[in-house]
C-alpha positions as CSV (number, residue, x, y, z in Angstrom):
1,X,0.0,0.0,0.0
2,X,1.2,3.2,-0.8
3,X,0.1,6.8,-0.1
4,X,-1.4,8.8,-3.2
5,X,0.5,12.3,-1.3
6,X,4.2,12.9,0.1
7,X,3.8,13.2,3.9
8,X,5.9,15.8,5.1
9,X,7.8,14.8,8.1
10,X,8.1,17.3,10.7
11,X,9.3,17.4,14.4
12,X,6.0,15.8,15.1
13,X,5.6,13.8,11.9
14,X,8.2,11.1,12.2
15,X,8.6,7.5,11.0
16,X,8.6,4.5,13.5
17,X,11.4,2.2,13.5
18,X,10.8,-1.6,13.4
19,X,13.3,-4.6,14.4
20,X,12.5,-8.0,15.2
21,X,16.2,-8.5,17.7
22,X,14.3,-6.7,20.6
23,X,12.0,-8.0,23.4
24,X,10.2,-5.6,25.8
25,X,10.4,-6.8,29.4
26,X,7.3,-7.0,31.4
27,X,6.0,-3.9,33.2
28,X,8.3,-2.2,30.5
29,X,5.9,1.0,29.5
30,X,5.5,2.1,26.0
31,X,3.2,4.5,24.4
32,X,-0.1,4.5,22.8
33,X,-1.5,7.2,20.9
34,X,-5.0,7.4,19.2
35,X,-8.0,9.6,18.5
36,X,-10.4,7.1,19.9
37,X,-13.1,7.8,21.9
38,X,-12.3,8.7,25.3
39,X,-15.5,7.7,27.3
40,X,-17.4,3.9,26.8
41,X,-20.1,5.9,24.5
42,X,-18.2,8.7,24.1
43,X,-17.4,10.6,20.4
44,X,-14.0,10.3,18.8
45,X,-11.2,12.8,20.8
46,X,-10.5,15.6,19.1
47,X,-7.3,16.0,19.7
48,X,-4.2,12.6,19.8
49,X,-4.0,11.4,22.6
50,X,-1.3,9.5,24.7
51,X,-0.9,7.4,27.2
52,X,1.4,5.5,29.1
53,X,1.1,1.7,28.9
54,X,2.7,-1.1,30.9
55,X,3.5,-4.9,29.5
56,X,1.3,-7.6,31.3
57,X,2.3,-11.4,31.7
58,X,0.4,-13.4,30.9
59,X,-0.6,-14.3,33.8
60,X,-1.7,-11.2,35.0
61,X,-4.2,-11.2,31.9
62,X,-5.4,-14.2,32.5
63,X,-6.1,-13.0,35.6
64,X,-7.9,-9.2,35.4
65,X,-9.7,-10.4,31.8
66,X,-12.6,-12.7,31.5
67,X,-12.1,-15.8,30.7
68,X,-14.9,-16.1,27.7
69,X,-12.4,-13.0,26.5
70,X,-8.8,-14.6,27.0
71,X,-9.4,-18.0,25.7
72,X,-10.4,-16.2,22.2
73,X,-8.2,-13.3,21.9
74,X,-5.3,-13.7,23.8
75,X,-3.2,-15.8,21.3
76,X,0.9,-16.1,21.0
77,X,0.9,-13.1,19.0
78,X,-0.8,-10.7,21.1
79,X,0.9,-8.6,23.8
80,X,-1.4,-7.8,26.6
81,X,-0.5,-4.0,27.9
82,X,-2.1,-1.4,29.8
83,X,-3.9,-0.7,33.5
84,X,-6.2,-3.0,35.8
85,X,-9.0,-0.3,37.2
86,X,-7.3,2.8,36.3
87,X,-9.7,4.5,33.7
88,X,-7.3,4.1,30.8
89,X,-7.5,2.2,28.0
90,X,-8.1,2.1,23.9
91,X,-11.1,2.5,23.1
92,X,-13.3,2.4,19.7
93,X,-11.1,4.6,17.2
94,X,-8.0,3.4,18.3
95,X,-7.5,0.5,16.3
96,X,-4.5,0.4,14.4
97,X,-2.5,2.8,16.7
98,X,1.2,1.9,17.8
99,X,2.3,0.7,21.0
100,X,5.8,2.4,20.8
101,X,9.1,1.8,23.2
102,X,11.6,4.9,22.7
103,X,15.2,3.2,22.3
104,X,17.6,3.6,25.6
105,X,20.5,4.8,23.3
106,X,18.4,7.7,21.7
107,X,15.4,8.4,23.4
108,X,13.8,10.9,19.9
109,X,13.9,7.2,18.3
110,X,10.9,4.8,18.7
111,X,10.2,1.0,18.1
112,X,6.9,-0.2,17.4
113,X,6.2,-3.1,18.8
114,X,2.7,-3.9,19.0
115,X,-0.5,-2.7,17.2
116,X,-3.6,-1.8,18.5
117,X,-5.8,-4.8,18.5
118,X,-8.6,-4.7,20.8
119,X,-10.0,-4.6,24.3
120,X,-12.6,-6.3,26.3
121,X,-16.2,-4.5,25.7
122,X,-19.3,-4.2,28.2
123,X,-22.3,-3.5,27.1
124,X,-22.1,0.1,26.9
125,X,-19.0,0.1,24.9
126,X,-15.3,-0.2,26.2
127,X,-14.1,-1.4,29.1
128,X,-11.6,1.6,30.8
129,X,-10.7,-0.4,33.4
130,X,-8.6,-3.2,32.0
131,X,-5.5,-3.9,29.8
132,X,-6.3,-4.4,25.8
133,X,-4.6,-6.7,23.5
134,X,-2.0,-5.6,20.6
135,X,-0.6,-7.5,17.9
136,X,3.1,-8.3,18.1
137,X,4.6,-6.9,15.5
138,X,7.8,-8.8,16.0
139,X,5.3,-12.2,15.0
140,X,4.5,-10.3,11.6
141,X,8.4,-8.9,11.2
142,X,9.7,-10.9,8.0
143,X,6.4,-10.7,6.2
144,X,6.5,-6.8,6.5
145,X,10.2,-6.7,5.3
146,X,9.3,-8.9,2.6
147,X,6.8,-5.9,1.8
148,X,9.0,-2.9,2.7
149,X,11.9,-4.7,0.7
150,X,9.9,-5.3,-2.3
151,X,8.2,-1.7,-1.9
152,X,11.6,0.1,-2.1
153,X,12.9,-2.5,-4.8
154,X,11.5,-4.9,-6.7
155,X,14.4,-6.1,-7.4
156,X,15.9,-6.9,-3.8
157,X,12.9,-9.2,-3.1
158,X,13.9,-12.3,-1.7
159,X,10.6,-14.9,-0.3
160,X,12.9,-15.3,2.9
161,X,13.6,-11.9,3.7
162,X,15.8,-12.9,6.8
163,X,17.4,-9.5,7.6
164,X,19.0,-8.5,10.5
165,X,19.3,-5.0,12.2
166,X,21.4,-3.8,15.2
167,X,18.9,-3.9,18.3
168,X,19.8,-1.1,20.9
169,X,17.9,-2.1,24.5
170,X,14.4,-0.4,25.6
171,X,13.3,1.3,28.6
């Protein structure tokens, strides 16, 4: 897929970096921005929003999220990150949205390392008070260079695309 305009970057237009070498520790906290709605039945925001979000084990999932939920949705490639009754989580909008860990080495650089994915619902709409799912990325990583690869140059294509890049640690 490819955009039909240039986007400018800026100082607050900036490509994410992507790598497959790193692993985020749990309780590591990353950041998740999104225009979704900011109340259960609530409008999209009007403004991006951030927040701060902590890596769960597992465990811990299993533990705050139904059941009925878990056993569905919470697959090996799905990182389960944010807060247990603390009013903050995705909601409807934010879909799609980066979970980003700024590198150790150079904090202006970020790694994307999971995708917004979903959280659990209530009838009313979303649940604020408990972690959401994202997609690893680093699950998807070789079939996105593949793309990348093959976006910037046909001709470098290769069906195995095992690259390697340097990893610095995260936060």
């Amino acid at each position: 897929m490819k955009t039909t305009k240039n986007i400018l970057l800026t100082l607050f237009v900036q490509p994410v970096c992507i790598t497959n070498l790193c692993e985020v520790s749990v309780h590591g906290e990353g950041l998740v921005t999104g225009w979704g709605a900011t109340q259960p039945r609530g409008r999209p925001a009007d403004s991006l929003k951030v927040a701060t979000y902590p890596i769960k084990d597992r465990s811990e999932c299993l533990n705050e999220l139904p059941k009925n939920f878990t056993d569905y949705y919470l697959t090996a490639d799905k990182i389960c990150a944010g807060y247990y009754e603390k009013d903050i989580s995705v909601c409807k909008g934010d879909s799609g949205g980066g979970l980003v860990f700024s590198n150790t080495n150079d904090s202006d650089r970020y790694y994307i390392t999971g995708i917004v994915s979903l959280g659990h619902r209530l009838k009313f709409g979303c649940n604020t008070n408990q972690a959401a799912l994202f997609t690893n990325v680093k699950y998807y990583y070789d079939w996105i260079s593949c793309i990348l690869i093959y976006q910037m140059d046909s001709d470098l294509y290769d069906a195995r695309c095992d690259y390697s890049y340097p990893c610095v640690p995260f936060l």
